[in-house]
C-alpha positions as CSV (number, residue, x, y, z in Angstrom):
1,X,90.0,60.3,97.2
2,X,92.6,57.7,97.1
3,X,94.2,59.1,100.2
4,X,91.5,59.9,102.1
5,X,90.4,55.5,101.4
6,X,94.0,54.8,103.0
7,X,95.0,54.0,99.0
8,X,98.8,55.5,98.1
9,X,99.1,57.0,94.8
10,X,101.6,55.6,92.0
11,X,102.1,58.0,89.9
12,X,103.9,57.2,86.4
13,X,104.4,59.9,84.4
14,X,101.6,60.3,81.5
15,X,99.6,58.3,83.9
16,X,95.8,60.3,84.0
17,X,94.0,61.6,87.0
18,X,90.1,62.5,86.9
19,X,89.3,64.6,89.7
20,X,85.4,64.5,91.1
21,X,84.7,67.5,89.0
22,X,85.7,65.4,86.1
23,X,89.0,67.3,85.3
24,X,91.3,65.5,84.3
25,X,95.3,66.2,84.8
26,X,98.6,63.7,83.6
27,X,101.3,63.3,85.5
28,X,104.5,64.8,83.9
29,X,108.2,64.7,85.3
30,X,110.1,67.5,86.0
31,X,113.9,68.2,87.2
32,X,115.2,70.9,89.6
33,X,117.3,73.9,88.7
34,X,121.2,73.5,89.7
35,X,120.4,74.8,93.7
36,X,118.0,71.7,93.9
37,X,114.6,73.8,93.5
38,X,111.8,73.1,91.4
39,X,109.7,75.9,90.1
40,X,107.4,76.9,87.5
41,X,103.5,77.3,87.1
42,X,103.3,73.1,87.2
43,X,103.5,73.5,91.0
44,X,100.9,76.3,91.5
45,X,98.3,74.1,92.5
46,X,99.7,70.4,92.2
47,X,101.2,67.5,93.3
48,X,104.6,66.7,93.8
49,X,105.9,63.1,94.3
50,X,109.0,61.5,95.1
51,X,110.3,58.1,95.9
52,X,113.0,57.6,98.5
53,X,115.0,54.1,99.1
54,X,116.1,53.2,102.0
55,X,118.5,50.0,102.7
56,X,117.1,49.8,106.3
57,X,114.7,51.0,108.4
58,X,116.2,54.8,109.8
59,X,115.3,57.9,111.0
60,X,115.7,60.7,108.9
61,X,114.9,65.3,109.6
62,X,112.8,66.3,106.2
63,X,113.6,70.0,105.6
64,X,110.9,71.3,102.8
65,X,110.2,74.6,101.4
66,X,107.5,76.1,99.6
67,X,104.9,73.0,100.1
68,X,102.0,73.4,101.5
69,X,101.7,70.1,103.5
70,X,103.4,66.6,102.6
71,X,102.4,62.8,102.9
72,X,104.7,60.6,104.1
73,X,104.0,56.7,103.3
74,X,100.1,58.1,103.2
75,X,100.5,60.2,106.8
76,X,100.3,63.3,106.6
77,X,102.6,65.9,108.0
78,X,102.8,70.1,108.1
79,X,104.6,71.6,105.3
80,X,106.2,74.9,105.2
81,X,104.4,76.7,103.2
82,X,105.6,80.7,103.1
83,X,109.5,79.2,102.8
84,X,110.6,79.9,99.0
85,X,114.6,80.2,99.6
86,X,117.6,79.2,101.5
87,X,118.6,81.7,103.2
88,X,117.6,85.3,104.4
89,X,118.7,88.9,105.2
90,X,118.4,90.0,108.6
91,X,116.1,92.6,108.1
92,X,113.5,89.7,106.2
93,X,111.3,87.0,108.2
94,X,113.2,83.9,107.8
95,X,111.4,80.4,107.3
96,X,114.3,78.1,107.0
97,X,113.3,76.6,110.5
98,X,110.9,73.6,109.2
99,X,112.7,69.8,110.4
100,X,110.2,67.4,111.0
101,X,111.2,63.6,112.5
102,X,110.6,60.8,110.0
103,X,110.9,57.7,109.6
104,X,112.1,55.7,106.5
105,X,111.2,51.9,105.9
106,X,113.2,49.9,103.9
107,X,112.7,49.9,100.5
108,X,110.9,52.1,98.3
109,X,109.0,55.4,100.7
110,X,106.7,58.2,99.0
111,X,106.9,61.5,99.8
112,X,103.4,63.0,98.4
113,X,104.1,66.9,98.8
114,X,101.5,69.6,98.2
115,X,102.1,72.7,96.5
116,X,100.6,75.8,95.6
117,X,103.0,78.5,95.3
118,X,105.1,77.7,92.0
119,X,108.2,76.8,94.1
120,X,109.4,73.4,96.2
121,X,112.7,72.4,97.5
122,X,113.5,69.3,99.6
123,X,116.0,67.8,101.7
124,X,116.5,64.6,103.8
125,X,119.3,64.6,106.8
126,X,119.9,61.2,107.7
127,X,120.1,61.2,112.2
128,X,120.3,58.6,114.9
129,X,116.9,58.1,116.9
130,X,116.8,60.5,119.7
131,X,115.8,63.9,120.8
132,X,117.2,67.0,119.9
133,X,116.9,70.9,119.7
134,X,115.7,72.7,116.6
135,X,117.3,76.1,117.4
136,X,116.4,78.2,114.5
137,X,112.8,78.5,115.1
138,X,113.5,79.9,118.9
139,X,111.7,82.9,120.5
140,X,113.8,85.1,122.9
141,X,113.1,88.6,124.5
142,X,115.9,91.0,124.8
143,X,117.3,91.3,128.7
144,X,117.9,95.0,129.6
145,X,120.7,96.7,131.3
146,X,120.3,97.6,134.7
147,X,117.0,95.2,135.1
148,X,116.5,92.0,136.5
149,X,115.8,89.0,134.5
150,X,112.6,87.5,134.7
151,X,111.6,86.1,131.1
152,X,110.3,83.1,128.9
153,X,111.8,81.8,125.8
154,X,110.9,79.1,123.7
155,X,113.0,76.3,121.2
156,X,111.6,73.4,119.2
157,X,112.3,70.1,120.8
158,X,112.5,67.0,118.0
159,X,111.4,63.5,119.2
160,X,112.9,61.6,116.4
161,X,112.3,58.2,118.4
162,X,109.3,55.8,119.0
163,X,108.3,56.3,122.1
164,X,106.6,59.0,124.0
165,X,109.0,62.1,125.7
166,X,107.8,62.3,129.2
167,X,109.0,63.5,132.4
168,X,111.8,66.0,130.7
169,X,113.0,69.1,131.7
170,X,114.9,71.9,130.1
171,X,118.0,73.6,132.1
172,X,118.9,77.0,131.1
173,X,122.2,78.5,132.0
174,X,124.9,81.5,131.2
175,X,127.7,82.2,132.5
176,X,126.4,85.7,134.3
177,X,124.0,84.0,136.6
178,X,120.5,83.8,134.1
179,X,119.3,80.1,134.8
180,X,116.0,78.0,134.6
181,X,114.5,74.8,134.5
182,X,111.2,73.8,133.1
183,X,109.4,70.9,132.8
184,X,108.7,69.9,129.1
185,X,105.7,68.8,128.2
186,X,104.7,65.6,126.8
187,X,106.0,64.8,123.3
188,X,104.7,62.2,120.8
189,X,106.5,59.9,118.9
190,X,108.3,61.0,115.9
191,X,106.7,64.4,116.6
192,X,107.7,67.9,117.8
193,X,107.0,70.9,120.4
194,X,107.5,74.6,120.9
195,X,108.4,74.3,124.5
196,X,108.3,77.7,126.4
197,X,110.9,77.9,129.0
198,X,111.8,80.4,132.0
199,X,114.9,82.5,132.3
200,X,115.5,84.4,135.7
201,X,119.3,86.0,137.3
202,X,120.4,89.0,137.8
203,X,120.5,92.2,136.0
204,X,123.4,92.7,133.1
205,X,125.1,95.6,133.3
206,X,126.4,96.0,129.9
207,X,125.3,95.8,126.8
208,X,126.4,92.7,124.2
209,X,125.2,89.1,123.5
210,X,124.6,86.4,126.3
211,X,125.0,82.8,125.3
212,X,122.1,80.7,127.1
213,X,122.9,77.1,127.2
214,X,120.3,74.6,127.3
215,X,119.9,71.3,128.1
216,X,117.4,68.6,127.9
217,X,117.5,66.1,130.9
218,X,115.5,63.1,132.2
219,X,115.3,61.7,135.3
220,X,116.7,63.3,138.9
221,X,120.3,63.2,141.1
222,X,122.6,60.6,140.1
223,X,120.2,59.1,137.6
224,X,119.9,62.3,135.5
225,X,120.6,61.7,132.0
226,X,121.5,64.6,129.1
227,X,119.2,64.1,126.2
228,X,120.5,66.8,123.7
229,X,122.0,70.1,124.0
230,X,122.0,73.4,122.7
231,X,122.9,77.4,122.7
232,X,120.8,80.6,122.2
233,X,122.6,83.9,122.1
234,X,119.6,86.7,123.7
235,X,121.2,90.0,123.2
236,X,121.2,92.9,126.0
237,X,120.2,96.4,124.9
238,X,119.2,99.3,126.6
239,X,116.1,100.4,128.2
240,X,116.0,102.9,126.2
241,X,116.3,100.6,122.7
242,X,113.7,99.0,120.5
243,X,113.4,95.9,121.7
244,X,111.5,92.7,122.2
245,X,109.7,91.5,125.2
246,X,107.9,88.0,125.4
247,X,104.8,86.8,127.6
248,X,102.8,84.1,127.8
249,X,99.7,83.8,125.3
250,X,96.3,83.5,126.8
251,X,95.1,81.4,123.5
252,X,97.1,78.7,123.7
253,X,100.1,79.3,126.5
254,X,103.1,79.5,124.0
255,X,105.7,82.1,124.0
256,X,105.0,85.4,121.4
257,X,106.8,88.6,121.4
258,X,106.0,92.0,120.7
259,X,108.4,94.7,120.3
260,X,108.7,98.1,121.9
261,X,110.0,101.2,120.7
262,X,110.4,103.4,124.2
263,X,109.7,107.2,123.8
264,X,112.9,109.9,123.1
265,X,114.3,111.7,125.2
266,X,113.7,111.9,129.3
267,X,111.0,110.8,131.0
268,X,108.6,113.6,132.8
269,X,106.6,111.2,134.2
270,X,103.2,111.9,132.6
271,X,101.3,109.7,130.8
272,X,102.4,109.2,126.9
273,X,100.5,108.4,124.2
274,X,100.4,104.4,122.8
275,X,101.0,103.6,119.0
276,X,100.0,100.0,118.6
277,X,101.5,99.1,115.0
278,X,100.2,95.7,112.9
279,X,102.6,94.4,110.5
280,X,102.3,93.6,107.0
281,X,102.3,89.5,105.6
282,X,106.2,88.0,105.8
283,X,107.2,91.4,108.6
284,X,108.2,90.2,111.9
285,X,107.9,92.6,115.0
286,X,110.9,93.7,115.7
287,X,111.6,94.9,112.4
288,X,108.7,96.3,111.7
289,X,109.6,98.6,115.6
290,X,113.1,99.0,113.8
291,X,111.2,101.2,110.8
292,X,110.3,103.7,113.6
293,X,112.2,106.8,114.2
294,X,111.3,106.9,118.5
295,X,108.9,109.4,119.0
296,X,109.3,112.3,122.4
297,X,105.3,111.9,123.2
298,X,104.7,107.9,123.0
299,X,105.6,104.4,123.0
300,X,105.3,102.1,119.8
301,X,104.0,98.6,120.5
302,X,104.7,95.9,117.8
303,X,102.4,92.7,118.1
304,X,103.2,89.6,115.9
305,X,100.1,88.0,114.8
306,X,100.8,84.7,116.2
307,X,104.1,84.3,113.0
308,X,105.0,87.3,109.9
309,X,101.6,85.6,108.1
310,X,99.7,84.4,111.1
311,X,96.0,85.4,110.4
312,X,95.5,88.7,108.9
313,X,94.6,89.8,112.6
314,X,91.6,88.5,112.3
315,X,90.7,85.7,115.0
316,X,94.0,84.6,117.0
317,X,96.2,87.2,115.4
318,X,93.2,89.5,117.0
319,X,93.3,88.3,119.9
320,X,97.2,88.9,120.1
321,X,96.6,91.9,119.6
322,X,94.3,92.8,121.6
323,X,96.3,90.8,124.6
324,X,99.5,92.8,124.0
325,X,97.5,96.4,124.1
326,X,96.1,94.8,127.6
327,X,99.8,94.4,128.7
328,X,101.1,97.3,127.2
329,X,98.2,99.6,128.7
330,X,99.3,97.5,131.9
331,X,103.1,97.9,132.1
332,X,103.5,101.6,130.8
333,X,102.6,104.4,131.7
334,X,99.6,105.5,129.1
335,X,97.3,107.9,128.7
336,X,94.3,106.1,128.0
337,X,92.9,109.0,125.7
338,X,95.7,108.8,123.5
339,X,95.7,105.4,122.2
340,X,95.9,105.0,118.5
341,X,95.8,101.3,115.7
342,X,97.6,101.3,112.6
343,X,99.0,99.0,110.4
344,X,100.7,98.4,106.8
345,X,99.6,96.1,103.8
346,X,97.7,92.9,105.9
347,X,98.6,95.1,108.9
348,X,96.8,97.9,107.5
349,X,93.5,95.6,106.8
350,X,93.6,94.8,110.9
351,X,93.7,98.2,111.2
352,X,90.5,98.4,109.5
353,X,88.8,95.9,110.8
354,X,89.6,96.1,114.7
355,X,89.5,100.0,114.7
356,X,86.0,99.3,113.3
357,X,85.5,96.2,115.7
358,X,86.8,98.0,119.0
359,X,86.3,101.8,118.6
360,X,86.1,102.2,122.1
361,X,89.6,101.6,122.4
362,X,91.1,104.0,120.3
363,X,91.4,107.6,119.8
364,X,91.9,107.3,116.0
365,X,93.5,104.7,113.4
366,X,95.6,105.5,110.5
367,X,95.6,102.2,107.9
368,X,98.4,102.7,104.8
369,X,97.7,100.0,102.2
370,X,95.1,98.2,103.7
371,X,92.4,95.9,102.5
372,X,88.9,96.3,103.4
373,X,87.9,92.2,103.8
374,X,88.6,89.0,102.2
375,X,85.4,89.4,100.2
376,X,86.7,92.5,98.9
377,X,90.4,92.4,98.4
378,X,90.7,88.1,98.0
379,X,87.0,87.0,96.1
380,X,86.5,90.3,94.9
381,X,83.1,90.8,95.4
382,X,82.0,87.2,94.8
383,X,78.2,86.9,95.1
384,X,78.2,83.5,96.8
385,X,75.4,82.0,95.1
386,X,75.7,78.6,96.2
387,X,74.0,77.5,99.4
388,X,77.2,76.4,100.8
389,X,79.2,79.2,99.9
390,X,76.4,81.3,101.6
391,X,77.1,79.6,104.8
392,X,80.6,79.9,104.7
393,X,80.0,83.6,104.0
394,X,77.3,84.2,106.9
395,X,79.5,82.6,109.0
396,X,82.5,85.3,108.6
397,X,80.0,87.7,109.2
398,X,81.8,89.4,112.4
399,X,85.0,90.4,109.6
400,X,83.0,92.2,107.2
401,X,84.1,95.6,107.6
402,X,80.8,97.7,105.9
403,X,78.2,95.7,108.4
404,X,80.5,97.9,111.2
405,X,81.2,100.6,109.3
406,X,78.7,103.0,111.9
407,X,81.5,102.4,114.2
408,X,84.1,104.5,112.3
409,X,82.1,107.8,113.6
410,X,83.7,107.2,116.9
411,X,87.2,107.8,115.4
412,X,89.6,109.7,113.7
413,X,90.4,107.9,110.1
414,X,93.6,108.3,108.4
415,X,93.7,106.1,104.9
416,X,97.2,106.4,103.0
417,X,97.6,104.3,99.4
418,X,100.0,104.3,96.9
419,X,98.2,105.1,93.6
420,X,101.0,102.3,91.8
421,X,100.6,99.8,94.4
422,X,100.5,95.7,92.8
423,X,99.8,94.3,95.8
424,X,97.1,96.2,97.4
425,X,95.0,97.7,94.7
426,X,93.6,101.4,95.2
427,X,90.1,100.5,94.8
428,X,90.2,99.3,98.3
429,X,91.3,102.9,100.1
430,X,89.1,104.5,97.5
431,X,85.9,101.8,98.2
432,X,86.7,102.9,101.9
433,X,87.2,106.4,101.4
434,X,83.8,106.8,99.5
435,X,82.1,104.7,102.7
436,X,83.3,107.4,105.2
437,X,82.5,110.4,102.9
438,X,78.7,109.5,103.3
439,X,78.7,109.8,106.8
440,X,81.7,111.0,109.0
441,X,83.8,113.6,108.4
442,X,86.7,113.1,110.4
443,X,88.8,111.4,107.9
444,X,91.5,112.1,105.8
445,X,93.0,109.9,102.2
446,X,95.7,110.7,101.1
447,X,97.2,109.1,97.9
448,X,100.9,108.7,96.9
């Protein structure tokens, strides 16, 4: 409550909390392990506090991991919540990107972070006021051989200063002709932005890495003045490769990706059939195309979800979805007869509940490892007594799988669960399973 009535917290260790339900909690101190993290149970549903002296006012880039949101002086600001290492293999999502602008006052500043995944790590990079490119949280497409470039990208731009960013652009360039300029849209104070950008030139001819070099400008002709610069590599494959292509979201205009995985083999020119895969939680895209062995009769299509968490495909990681089958059905050449959903793990619960949302738009959907709902698989089976959980309940209404469950006569069903799994239990396969045996028979579970 102290927050919320503009009051900052100053916590003491052994100091005691009551919380409105009457709880009560101390404060304890804790040290981080020798690579700077904390973790343990304290921080699985806590607060974490630490004081930071300044000898002047500055600016400073705040790098967290693992926290769910932080305060800073009392203002609140995003955490970075799925982040629970340094660094990352290739083949894993990465969520190392987070730097948010802040600035320091002299003297004592609190940094009031909120956890609830057992782990936290933070760093502080002191910087000079100014704008600048956060280049590990970019989204680029692949450029393919023989084709002419016409994509978007997207970087994070930092406004680590007090005053508004207005009237920027960003100027892309490489040394093979790809080029761009885009007009950056208006950036608050100590604040950031995705900022989706065009790339267009001619069409490589060879495969390998091209090194995209941005720039950040103000003003025009003489008067033009460099604000911060950067490079992206974009790699160039084959037409013929999994790869990633990017578009323009019709929920909110940023740059996404999906990734492609283009039949085997040559191309007869009739119609193929369309695999549109959902990911699991922490999978990006383009690995989850890279699992795929290319098929001779189809294309696999790879959505994101909005990010490797995003929403569980429900709501806007739906919508992706549903937007990138639009373009896909759009772009390729498709036999609309043969279009068929599936998924893995959170992938395999959108699976479940769009095949059983939008049976019209596929021939048959194959879920491995998927949840039913969050009533199911997350509150496991919770009543919802209370008035106000009731609501809340009513109101998710449109993602409660057995209300549709009539619609799953329209489709094939293939439902595949390991029998050991720790994640995704078996009772949720089996629960469905059950569902369909009491009125279709065009399914098939099979257990590992």
């Amino acid at each position: 409550g102290g927050i919320i009535d503009g009051k900052t917290p100053t916590p003491r260790k052994g100091d005691m909390v009551t919380f409105s339900d009457g709880k009560t909690v101390l404060w304890t101190e804790e040290s981080a392990d020798s690579d700077s993290w904390f973790k343990g149970k304290y921080l699985g549903g806590a607060y974490a506090c630490f004081t930071v002296n300044a000898n002047s006012d500055r600016v400073a880039l705040l790098e967290s991991f693992g926290d769910d949101m932080v305060y800073v002086n009392g203002v609140p600001r995003e955490g970075n919540k799925y982040a629970y290492k340094d660094t990352y293999p290739v083949w894993e999502a990465s969520f190392n990107y987070s730097r948010i602008p802040i600035r320091l006052r002299k003297g004592e500043n609190q940094l009031l972070f909120v956890c609830s995944r057992g782990v936290l790590k933070v760093r502080l990079q002191d910087i000079e006021p100014g704008v600048i490119f956060n280049t590990a949280d970019a989204t680029v497409p692949n450029f393919l051989t023989g084709q002419k470039v016409d994509d978007y990208a997207a970087v994070v731009v930092i406004n680590a200063t007090d005053k508004p960013l207005e009237g920027a652009y960003i100027e892309a360039g490489s040394a093979n002709g790809v080029s761009g300029r885009t007009k950056v849209p208006l950036i608050q104070p100590m604040s950031l932005r995705k900022v989706g950008f065009k790339l267009e030139g001619p069409a490589p001819t060879t495969a390998g890495v091209t090194d995209i070099k941005l720039d950040l400008t103000n003003g025009s002709g003489d008067a033009t003045k460099k604000l911060a610069e950067a490079e992206i590599p974009i790699e160039t494959v084959s037409p013929s490769a999994t790869h990633n292509v990017t578009f323009i979201s019709n929920i909110d205009g940023s740059v996404q990706y999906y990734a492609i995985v283009p039949p085997r083999g040559p191309d007869n020119g009739k119609p193929k059939a369309l695999f549109l895969s959902l990911h699991g939680a922490g999978v990006i895209a383009t690995n989850m195309a890279k699992s795929y062995y290319p098929k001779t009769w189809g294309y696999i299509v790879c959505p994101t979800n909005g990010r490797p968490y995003g929403f569980d495909w429900e709501d806007w990681g739906r919508m992706d979805a549903l937007q990138v089958l639009h373009i896909a059905k759009s772009t390729l050449n498709i036999d609309p007869s043969r279009i068929y959903l599936t998924g893995h793990s959170m992938g395999g619960h959108g699976t479940i509940i769009n095949g059983a949302t939008y049976p019209d738009q596929f021939a048959a959907i194959g879920a491995s490892a998927g949840w039913i709902s969050w009533w199911t698989y997350v509150f496991h089976h919770d009543t919802a007594s209370s008035p106000m959980a009731m609501m809340l309940r009513r109101a998710t209404m449109p993602l409660n799988t057995y209300k549709l469950k009539e619609n799953y006569k329209q489709l094939g069903v293939y439902i595949l669960q390991g029998s050991e799994d720790d994640n995704v239990p078996i009772t949720e396969s089996i629960s469905l399973s059950d569902t369909l045996s009491k009125f279709d028979r065009d399914f098939v579970f099979h257990e590992e």
